[in-house]
C-alpha positions in Angstrom: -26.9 45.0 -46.8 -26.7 42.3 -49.4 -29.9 41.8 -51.3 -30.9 37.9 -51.0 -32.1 36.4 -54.7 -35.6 35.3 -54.7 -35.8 31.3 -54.4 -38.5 29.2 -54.7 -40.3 27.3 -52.3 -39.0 24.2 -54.2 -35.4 25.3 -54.0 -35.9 26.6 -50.4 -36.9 22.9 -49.5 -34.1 21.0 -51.0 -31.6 23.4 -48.8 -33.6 22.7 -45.6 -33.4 18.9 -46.7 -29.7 19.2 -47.5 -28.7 21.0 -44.2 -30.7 18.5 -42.3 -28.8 15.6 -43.6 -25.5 18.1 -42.9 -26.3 18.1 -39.1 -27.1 14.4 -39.1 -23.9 14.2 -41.0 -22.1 15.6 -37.5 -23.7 13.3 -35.2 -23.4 10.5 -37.0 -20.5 7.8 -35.4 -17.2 7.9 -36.8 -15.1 4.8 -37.4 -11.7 5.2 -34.9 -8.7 3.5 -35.2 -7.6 1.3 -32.3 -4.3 0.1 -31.5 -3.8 -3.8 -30.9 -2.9 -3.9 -27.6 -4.5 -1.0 -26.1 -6.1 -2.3 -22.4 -9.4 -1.4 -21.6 -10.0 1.2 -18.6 -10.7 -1.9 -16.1 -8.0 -4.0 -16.9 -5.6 -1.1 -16.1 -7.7 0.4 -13.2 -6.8 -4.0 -12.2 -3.4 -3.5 -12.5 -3.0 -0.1 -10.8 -5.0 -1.4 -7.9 -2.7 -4.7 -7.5 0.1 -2.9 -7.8 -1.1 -0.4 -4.6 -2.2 -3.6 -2.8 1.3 -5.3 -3.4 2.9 -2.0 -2.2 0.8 -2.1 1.3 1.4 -5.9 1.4 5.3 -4.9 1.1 4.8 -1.8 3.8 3.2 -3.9 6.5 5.4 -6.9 6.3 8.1 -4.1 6.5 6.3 -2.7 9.8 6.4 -6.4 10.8 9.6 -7.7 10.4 11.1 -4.5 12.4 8.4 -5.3 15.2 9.6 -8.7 15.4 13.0 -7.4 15.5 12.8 -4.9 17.9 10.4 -7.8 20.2 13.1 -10.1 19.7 16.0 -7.2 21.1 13.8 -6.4 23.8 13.2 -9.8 24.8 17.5 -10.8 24.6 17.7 -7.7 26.9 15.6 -9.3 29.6 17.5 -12.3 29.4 20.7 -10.6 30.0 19.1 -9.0 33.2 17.5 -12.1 34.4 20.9 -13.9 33.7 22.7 -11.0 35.4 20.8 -11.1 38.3 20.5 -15.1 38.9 23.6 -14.8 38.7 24.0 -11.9 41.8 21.5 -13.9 43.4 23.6 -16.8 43.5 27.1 -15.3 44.5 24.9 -13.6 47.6 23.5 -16.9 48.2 27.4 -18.2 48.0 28.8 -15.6 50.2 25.7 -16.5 52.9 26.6 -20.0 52.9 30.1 -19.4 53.1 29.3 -17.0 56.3 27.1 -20.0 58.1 29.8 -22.7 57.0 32.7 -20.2 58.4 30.3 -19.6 61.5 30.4 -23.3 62.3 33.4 -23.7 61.9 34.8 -20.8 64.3 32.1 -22.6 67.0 33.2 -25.9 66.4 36.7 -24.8 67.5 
């Protein structure tokens, strides 16, 4: 073991003041360098957050647009079959009056 030279309790002192001002030292703020146009924490949290509500804006005027196109197929559908069958329903209606007019007829002679 190394054998320690006798100090004073002068010199003892001034190495308990010096090591004190060393931890100090440590905690003490250091100047950074910051870039120009770095953006704070917030403004970039603003723009992710626009960006995700832009993105579900986009999504559900998506979801939308195919809804109204589907609605607007279905609905050309039905038209078809209500054309299709006004028009069955007025070649029956045809053919009946035809029958009654052709009934007449063969009494009347």
């Amino acid at each position: 073991m190394k054998d320690l030279p006798k100090t004073g309790f002068a010199e003892r002192l001034s190495a308990q003041a010096e090591a004190k001002r060393a931890m100090l030292a440590k905690f003490k703020p250091k100047p950074t360098v910051q870039a120009e146009t770095l953006e704070s924490r917030a403004e970039a949290r603003a723009r992710e957050l626009e960006a995700v509500r832009a993105a579900r804006a986009a999504a559900r005027e998506e979801a939308r647009r195919k809804a109204e196109e589907e609605m607007e197929a279905e609905m050309a559908l039905k038209r078809e079959l209500r054309k299709e069958r006004k028009a069955l329903t007025k070649a029956e209606q045809k053919a009946k009056r035809d029958a009654r007019y052709a009934a007449r007829k063969a009494r009347q002679r």
